[in-house]
KEGUNU-232651 format. One record per residue (C-alpha): residue number from 1; residue in one letter; x, y, z. Coordinates in steps of 0.25 Angstrom, whole numbers, plus 5000, padded with zeros to 4 digits. Example, Ala and Ser with C-alpha at 12.3 -4.5 7.8 and 13.67 -1.06 7.14 Angstrom:
2
1, a, 5049, 4982, 5031
2, s, 5055, 4996, 5029
//
This chain:
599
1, x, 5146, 4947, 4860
2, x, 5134, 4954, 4849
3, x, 5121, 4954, 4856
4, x, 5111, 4951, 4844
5, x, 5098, 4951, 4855
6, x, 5092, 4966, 4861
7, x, 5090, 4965, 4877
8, x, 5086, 4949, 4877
9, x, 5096, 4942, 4872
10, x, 5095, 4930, 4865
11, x, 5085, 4938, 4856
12, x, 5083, 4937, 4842
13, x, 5078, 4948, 4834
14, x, 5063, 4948, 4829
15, x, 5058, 4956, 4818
16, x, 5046, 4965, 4821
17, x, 5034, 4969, 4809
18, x, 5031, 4983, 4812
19, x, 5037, 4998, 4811
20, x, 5045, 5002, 4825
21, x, 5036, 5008, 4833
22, x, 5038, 5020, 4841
23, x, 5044, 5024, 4853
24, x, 5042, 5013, 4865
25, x, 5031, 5022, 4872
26, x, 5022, 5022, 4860
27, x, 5026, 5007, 4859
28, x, 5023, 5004, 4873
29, x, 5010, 5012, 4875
30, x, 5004, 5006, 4860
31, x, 5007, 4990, 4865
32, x, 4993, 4985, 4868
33, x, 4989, 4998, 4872
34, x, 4995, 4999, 4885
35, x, 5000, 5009, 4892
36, x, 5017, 5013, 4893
37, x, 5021, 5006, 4906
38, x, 5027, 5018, 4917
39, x, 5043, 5013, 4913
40, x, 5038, 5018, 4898
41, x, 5034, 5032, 4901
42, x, 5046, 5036, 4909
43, x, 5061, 5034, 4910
44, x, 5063, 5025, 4921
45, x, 5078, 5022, 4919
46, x, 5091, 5031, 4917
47, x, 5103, 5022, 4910
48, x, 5113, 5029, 4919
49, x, 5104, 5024, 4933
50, x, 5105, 5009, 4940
51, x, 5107, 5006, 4954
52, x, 5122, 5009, 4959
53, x, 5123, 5014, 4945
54, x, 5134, 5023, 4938
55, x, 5135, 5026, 4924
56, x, 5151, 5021, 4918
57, x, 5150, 5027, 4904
58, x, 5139, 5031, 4894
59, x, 5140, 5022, 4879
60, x, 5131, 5026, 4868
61, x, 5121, 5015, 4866
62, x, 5125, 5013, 4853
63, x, 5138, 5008, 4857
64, x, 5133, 4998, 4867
65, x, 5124, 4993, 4853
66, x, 5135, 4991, 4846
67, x, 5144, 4985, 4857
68, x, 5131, 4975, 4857
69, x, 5131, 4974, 4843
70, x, 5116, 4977, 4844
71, x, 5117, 4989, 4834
72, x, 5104, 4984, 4825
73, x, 5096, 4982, 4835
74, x, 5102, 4993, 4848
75, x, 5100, 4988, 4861
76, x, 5101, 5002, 4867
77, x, 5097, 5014, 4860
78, x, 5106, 5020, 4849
79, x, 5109, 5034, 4850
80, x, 5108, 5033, 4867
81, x, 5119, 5033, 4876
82, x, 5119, 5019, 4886
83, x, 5129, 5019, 4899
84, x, 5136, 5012, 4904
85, x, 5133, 5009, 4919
86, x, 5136, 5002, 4931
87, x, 5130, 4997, 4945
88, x, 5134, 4997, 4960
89, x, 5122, 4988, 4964
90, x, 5113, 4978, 4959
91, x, 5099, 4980, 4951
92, x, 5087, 4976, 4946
93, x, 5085, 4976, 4932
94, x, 5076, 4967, 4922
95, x, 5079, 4959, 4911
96, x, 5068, 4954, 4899
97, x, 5070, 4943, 4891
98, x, 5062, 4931, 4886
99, x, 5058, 4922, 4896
100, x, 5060, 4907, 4893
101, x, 5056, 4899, 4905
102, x, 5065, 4887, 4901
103, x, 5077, 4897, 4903
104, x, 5071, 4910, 4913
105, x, 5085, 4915, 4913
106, x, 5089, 4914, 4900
107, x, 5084, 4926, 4894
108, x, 5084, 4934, 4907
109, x, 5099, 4935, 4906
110, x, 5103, 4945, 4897
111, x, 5111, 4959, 4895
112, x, 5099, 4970, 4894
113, x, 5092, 4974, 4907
114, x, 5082, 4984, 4910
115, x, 5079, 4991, 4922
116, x, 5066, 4987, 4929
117, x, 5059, 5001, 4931
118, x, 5057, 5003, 4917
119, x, 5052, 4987, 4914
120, x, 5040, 4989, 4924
121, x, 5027, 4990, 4918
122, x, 5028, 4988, 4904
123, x, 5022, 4978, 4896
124, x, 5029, 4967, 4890
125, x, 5029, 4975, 4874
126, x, 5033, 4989, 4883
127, x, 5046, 4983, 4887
128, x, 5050, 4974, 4875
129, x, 5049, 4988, 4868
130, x, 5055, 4996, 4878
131, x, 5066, 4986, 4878
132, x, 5067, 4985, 4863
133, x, 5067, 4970, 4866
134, x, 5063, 4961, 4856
135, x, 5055, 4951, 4851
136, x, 5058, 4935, 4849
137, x, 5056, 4926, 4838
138, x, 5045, 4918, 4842
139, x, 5044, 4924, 4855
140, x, 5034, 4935, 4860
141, x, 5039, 4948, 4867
142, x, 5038, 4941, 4881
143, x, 5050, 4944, 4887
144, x, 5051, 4943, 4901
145, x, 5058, 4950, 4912
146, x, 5069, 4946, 4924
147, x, 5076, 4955, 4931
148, x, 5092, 4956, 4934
149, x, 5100, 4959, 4945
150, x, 5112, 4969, 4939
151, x, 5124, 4966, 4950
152, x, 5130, 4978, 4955
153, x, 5143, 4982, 4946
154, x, 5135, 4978, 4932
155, x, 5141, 4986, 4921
156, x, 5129, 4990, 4909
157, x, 5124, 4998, 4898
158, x, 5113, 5005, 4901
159, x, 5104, 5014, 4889
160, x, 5090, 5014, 4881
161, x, 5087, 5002, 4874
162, x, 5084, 5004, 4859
163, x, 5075, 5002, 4850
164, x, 5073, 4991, 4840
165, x, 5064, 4996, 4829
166, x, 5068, 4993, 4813
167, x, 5057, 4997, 4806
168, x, 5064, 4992, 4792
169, x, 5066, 4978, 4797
170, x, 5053, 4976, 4805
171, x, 5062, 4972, 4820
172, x, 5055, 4981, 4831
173, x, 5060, 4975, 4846
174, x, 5056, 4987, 4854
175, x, 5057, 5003, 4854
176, x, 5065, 5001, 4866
177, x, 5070, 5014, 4876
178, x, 5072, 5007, 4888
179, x, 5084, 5007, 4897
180, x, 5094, 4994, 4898
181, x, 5105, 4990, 4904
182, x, 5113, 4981, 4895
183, x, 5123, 4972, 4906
184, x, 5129, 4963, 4895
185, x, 5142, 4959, 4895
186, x, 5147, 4971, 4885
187, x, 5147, 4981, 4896
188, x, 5159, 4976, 4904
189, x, 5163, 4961, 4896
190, x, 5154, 4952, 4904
191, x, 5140, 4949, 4905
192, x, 5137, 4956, 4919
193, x, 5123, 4952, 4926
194, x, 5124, 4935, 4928
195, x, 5112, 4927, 4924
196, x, 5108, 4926, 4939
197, x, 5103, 4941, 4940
198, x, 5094, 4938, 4930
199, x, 5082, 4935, 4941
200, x, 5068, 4932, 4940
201, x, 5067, 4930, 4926
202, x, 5050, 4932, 4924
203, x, 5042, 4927, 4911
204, x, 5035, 4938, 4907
205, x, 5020, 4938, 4911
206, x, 5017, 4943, 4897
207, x, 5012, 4957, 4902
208, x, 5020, 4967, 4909
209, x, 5033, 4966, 4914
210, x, 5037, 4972, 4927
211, x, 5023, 4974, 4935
212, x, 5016, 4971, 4948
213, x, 5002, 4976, 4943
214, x, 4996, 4964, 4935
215, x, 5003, 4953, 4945
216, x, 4996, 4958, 4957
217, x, 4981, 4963, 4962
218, x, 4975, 4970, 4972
219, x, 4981, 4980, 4978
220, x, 4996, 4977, 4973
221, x, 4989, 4976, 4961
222, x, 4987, 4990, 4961
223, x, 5000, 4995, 4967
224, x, 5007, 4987, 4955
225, x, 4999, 4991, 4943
226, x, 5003, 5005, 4948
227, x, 5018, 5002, 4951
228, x, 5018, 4997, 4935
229, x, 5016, 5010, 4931
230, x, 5026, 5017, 4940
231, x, 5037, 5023, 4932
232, x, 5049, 5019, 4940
233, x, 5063, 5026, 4939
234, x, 5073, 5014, 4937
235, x, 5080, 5011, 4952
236, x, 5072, 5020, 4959
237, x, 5066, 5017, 4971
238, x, 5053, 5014, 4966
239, x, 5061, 5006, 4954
240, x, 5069, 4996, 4968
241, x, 5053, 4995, 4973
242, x, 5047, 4990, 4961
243, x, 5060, 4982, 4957
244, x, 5056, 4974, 4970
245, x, 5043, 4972, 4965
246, x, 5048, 4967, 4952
247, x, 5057, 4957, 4957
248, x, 5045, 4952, 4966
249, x, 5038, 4952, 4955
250, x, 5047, 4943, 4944
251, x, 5051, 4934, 4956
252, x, 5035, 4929, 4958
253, x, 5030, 4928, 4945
254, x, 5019, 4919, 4949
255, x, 5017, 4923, 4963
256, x, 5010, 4939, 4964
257, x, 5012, 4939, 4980
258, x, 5027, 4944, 4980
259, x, 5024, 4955, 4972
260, x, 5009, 4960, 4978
261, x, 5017, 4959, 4991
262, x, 5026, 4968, 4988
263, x, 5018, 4979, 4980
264, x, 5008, 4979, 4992
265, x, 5019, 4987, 4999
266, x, 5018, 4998, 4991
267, x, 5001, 4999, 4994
268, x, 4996, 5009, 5004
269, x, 4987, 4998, 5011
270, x, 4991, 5000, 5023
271, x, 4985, 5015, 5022
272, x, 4972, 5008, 5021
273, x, 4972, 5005, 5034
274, x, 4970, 5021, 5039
275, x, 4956, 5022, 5037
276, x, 4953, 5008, 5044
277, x, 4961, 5015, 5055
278, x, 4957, 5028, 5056
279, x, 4943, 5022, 5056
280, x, 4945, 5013, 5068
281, x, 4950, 5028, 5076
282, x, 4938, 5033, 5073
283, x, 4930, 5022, 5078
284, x, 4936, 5022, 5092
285, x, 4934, 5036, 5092
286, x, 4919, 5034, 5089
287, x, 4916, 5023, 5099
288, x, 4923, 5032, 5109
289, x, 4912, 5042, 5107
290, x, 4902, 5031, 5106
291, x, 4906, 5027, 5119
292, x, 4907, 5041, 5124
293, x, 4891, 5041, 5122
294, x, 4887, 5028, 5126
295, x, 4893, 5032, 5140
296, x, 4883, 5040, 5144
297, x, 4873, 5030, 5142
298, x, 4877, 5019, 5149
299, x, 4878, 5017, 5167
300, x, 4894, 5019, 5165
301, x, 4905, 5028, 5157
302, x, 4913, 5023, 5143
303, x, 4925, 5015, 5151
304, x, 4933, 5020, 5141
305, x, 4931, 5035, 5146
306, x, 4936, 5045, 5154
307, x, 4926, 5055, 5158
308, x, 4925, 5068, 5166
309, x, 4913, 5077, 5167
310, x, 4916, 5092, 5165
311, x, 4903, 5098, 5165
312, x, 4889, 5092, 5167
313, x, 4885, 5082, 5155
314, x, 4897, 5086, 5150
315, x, 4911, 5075, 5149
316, x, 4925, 5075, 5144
317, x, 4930, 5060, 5141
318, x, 4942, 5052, 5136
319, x, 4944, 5039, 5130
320, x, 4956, 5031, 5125
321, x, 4957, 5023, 5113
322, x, 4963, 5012, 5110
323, x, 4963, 5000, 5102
324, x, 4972, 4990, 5093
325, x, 4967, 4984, 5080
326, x, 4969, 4974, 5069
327, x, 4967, 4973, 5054
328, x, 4968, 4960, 5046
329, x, 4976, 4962, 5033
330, x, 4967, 4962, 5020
331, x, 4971, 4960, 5003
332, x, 4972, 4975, 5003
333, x, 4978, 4980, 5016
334, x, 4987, 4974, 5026
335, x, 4981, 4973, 5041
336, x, 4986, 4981, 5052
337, x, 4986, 4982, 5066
338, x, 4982, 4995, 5075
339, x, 4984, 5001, 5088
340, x, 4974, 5015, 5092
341, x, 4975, 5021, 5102
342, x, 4971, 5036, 5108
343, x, 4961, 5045, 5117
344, x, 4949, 5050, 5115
345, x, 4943, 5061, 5123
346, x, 4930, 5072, 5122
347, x, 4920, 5080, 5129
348, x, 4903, 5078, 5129
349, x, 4891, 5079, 5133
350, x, 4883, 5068, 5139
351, x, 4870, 5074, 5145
352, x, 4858, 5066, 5152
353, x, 4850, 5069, 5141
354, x, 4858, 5056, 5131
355, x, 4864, 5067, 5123
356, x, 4880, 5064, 5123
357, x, 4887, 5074, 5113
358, x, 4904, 5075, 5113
359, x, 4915, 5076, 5106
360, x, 4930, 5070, 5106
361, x, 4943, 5069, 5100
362, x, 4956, 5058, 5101
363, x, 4968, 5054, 5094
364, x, 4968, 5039, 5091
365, x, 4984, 5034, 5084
366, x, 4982, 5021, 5079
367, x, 4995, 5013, 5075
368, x, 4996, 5002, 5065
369, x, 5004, 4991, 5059
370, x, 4999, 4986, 5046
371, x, 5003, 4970, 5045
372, x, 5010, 4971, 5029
373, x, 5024, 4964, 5026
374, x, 5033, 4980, 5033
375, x, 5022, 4981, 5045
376, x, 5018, 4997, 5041
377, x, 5014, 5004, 5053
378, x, 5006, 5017, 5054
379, x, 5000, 5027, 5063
380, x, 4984, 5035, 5064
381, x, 4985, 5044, 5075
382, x, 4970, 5049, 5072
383, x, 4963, 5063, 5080
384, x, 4948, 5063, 5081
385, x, 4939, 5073, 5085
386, x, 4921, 5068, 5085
387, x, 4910, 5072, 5092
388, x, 4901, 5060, 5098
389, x, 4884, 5062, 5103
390, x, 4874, 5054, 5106
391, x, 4857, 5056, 5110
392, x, 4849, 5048, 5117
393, x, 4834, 5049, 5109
394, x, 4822, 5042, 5120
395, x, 4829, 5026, 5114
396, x, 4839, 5030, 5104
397, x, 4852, 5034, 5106
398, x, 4859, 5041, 5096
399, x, 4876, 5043, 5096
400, x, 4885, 5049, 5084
401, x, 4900, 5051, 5084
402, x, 4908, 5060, 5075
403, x, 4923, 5059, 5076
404, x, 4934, 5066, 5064
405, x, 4949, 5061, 5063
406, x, 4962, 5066, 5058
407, x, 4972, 5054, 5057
408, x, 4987, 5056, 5056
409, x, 4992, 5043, 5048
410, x, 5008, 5038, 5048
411, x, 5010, 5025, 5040
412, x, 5022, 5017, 5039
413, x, 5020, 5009, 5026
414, x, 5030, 4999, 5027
415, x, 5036, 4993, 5012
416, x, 5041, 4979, 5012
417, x, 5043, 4973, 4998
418, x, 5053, 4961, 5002
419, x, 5066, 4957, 4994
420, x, 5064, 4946, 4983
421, x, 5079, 4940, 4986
422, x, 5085, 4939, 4974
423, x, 5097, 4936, 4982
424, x, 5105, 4949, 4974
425, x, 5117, 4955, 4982
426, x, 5113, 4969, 4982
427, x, 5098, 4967, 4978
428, x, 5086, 4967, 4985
429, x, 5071, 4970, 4983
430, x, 5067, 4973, 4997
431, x, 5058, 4985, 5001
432, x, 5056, 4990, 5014
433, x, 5053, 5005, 5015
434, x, 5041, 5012, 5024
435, x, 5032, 5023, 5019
436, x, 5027, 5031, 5029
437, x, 5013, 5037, 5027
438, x, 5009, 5049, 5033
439, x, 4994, 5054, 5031
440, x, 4981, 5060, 5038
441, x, 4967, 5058, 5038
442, x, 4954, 5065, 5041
443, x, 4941, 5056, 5045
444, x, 4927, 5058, 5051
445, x, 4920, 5047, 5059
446, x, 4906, 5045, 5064
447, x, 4894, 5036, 5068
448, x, 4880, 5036, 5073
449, x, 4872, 5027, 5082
450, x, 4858, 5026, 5084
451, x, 4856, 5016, 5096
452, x, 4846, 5013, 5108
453, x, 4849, 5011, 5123
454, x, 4843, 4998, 5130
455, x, 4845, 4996, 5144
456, x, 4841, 4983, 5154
457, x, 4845, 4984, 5168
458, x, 4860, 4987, 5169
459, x, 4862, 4983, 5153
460, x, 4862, 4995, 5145
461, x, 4865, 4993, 5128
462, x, 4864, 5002, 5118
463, x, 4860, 4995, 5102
464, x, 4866, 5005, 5091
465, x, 4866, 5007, 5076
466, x, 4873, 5014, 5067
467, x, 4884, 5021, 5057
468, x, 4898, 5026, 5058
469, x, 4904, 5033, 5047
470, x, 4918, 5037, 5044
471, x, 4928, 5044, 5035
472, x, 4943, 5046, 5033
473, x, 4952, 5055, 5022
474, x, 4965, 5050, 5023
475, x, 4973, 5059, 5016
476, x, 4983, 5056, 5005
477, x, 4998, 5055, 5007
478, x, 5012, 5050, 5002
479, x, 5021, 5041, 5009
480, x, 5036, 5042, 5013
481, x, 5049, 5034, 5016
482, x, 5047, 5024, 5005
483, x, 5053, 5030, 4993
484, x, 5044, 5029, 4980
485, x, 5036, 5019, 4987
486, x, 5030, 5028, 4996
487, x, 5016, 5029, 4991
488, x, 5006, 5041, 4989
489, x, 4993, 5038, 4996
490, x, 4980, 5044, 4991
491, x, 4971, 5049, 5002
492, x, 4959, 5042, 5005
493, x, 4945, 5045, 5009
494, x, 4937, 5033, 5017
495, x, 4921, 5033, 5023
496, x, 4914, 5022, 5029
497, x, 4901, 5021, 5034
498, x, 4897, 5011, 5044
499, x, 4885, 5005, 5052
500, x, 4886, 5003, 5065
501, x, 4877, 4992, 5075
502, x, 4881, 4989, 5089
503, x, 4877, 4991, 5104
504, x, 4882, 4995, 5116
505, x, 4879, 4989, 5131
506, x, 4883, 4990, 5145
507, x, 4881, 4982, 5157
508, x, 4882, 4984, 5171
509, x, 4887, 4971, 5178
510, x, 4890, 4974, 5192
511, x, 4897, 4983, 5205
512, x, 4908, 4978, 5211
513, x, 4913, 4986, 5221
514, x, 4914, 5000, 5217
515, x, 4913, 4997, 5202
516, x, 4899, 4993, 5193
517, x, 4905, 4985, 5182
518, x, 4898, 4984, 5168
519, x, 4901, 4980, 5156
520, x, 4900, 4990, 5143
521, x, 4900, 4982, 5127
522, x, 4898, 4986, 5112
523, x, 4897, 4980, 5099
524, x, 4895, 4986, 5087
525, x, 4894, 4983, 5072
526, x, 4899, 4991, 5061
527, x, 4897, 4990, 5046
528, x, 4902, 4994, 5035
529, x, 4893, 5002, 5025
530, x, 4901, 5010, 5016
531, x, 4915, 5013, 5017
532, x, 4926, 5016, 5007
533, x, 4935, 5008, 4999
534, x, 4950, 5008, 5006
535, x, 4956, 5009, 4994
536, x, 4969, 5018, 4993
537, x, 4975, 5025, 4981
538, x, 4990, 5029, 4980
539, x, 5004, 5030, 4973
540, x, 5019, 5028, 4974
541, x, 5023, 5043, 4978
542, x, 5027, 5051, 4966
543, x, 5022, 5042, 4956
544, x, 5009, 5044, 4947
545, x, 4997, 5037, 4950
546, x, 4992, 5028, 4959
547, x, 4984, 5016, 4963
548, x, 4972, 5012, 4971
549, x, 4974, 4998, 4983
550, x, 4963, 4993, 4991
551, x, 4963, 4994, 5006
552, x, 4952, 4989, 5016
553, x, 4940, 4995, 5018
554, x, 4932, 4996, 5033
555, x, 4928, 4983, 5038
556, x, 4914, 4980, 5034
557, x, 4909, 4976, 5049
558, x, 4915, 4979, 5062
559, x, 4913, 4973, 5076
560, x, 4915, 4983, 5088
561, x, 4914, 4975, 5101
562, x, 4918, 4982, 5114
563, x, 4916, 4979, 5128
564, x, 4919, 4985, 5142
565, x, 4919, 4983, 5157
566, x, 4918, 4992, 5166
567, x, 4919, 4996, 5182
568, x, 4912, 5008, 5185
569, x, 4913, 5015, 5201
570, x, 4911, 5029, 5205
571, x, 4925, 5033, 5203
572, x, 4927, 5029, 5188
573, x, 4927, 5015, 5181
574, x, 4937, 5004, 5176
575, x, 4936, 4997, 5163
576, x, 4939, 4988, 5153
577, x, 4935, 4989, 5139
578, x, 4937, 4982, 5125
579, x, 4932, 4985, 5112
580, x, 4933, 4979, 5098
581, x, 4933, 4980, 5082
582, x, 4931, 4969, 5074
583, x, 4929, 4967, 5058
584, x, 4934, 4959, 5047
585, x, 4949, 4963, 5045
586, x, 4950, 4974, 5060
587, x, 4949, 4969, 5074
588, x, 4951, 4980, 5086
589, x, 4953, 4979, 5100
590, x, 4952, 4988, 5111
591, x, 4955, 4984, 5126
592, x, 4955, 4996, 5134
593, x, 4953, 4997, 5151
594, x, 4957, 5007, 5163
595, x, 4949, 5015, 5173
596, x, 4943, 5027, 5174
597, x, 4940, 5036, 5188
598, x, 4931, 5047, 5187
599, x, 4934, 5061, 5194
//
């Protein structure tokens, strides 16, 4: 049988007014003065490569045009040399044709196919030229796009397309230099790939063909609009990833959710988490030392420390830390929950006279689990060193602490992009991988109270106002385990100031037997001022560029409640303590107890 039709078949031949242009780059980059998609500006696809693929025979193209009977108008390009080549295992390639929504198949079904690396991205004009595919009578160039499931065992030619361009007669369909695989029934005496592989069979949406950018927004926006410009090796690993995303993509044409999901995987979010965390670290650390100091100013010890004098006015003290948290999930990041824990020990100076100077260092490890589609999982194991004092001026109090970090950060980014079940023996689109994310960071916290002390009887309360600052460089890194999705993450630099309103109270209540009972409470409010964006920058590794997502920024107000009672007798005390965070998306609880005797 003569095939009379180029790549789309049934197609009739249309004359074009104009002289050939040339070459398909000039073409591609002059068509509404856009710019060559990724697949144009590299070879994305070797004739002689498929999946399970060996290569049976090389033919000249010229041959396989005139076995087609296509010799005025060359399917593949004269003068190149096409192979002949076979497939141990299924794969995904793409079909265009013109859509009719009476008949979705119809067209779909046909002999010429294209690998899918070098179809994503372009604009409709770049792959009908690229193709060489032509144009319809009374038919704009709409051609749309499904994709076919080439069964293991499928016999082809594979080769450039050619150009068709006659300047004498006026008939221009394309410049054509793209790779196809031609599966008709020349090749081995029977047409090979049934009408049933022909899946998902997509109108074209009138702009480009194979892209994530312009369907979704927000973050995945982002992340897609820079996977269209990926130049992608035909059946690499980063060709299966994407390929997953296509067929998510053509299987909801009118439902975005799917296919945001799914590029969402690939978004470092849940790296926007470690400032938040690294932050809440410093903040025990500095009501540690706050607490240190309001100490010595109250008829009893901080319950939570344990004290030894080793020279007059002069103290050695330990703490441990602890608490578990909770962050609800937002548009931009995924929430998590986090365990810290650690200890917390110094030496200072608390004198008669209200001065109270120290200093202190601990190691907090905070472990989390971030609530997205795999569970990803990480690790802060954070070491502090600060310096804490406080002054008592006739009525006014004065305290400042000053605390530097250094965190060691692992991540377990978990990748989950589900399969689309196109029920295919020997095909799936699943994705499961785990990048693992290794980094460090440097920070600086700090606050300053300015407060008074009021005391009535056996109350005592201590009214305070305001502002905490701190600062984290987390430092850039690239990921590993994930193959060509393992993603390059710039570092990132965030500040935020904050006010700071609260009190602090105690009471004495009574002595039962050998203990005096009191209770010990604090409420605190902070607020936002200035803080940085969140936002993250970064890259698939080893591919140019990049892109920008949106995390959280630091909760605008925060709640710190906290309340203690307490058992004090000559030889030590017992206690029981709870203390709280709370603001729009974090909660934080800590429940903490024990006894403490005194040598």
């Amino acid at each position: 049988m003569k095939h009379k039709s180029r790549r789309a078949e049934p197609r009739q031949k249309r004359r074009h007014a104009g002289a050939c242009r040339a070459g398909a780059l000039a073409l591609a980059a002059g068509l509404l003065g856009t710019t060559p998609a990724a697949a144009l500006l590299c070879s994305t696809a070797n004739p002689t490569v498929v999946p399970g693929g060996s290569v049976l025979n090389s033919i000249p193209s010229d041959l396989i045009n005139s076995i087609l009977g296509l010799t005025a108008t060359p399917p593949f390009l004269p003068g190149s040399t096409s192979y002949t080549v076979t497939n141990s295992q299924p794969f995904i390639g793409a079909r265009t044709f013109v859509y009719n929504p009476n008949d979705p198949h119809g067209g779909a079904v046909g002999s010429y196919i294209l690998p899918l690396a070098q179809l994503r991205g372009l604009t409709r004009q770049q792959y009908l030229d690229f193709w060489a595919l032509p144009n319809l009578p009374g038919v704009t160039r709409n051609n749309a796009i499904a994709l076919v499931i080439i069964p293991a065992g499928t016999q082809f030619w594979s080769g450039p397309t050619g150009p068709i361009t006659d300047p004498s007669t006026g008939l221009f369909w394309g410049n054509g230099g793209g790779l196809q695989y031609y599966v008709g029934k020349q090749v081995i005496g029977k047409f090979q790939v049934p009408q049933t592989n022909y899946i998902l069979p997509t109108p074209d949406n009138g702009g480009p063909v194979l892209v994530y950018g312009p369907r979704v927004s927000a973050n995945a926006g982002a992340i897609g609009a820079y996977l269209d410009q990926r130049c992608v090796a035909a059946y690499s690993d980063l060709d299966q990833v994407l390929t997953s995303l296509d067929v998510l993509n053509l299987a909801n044409p009118s439902n975005a959710a799917p296919l945001a999901s799914a590029i969402n995987q690939l978004s470092p979010d849940r790296y926007g988490a470690l400032p938040l965390i690294i932050g809440h670290q410093q903040t025990l650390v500095l009501d540690a030392f706050g607490g240190r100091i309001d100490a010595t100013r109250w008829p009893y010890e901080d319950p939570q420390v344990q004290r030894y004098a080793i020279a007059p006015d002069v103290v050695a003290w330990g703490r441990v830390l602890g608490d578990f948290g909770n962050r609800s999930g937002t548009s931009t990041m995924p929430g998590y929950r986090t365990t810290t824990g650690g200890g917390l020990g110094g030496i200072g100076y608390e004198g008669s006279n209200g001065v109270v100077f120290g200093i202190g260092a601990g190691v907090l490890s905070s472990n989390t689990a971030w609530r997205d589609i795999g569970s990803s999982t990480g690790n802060v194991a954070t070491g502090m060193f600060g310096a804490y004092g406080g002054a008592t001026l006739g009525y006014v109090l004065i305290d400042g602490a000053v605390a530097g970090s250094y965190s060691a950060i692992n991540v377990n980014r978990q990748i989950v992009i589900p399969d689309a079940g196109l029920g295919f023996p020997g095909i799936s689109t699943a994705i499961s991988r785990v990048a693992n994310g290794t980094a460090e960071a440097f920070g600086v916290a700090s606050r300053l109270d300015f407060g008074t002390k009021l005391q009535l009887n056996q109350f005592v309360v201590k009214p305070f106002a305001g502002l905490s600052y701190g600062w984290l460089d987390r430092h850039g890194f690239s990921e590993t385990n994930a193959g060509s999705i393992d993603l390059a993450v710039e570092n990132q630099i965030s500040n935020g100031l904050r006010s700071r309103l609260g009190a602090v109270a105690a009471y004495d209540l009574f002595a039962a037997g050998p203990l005096s009972w009191a209770l010990q409470s604090n409420l605190v409010w902070t607020h936002r001022l200035a803080a940085s964006s969140g936002n993250l920058a970064a890259g698939l590794v080893g591919q140019p560029g990049g892109f920008v997502i949106q995390t959280i920024a630091e909760d605008r107000d925060s709640l710190q409640p906290g309340l203690a009672v307490i058992g004090r007798g000559a030889g030590g005390h017992v206690f029981a303590r709870y203390d709280g965070e709370f603001s729009q998306d974090f909660s934080a609880h800590t429940v903490t107890g024990g006894v403490v005797l005194k040598f």
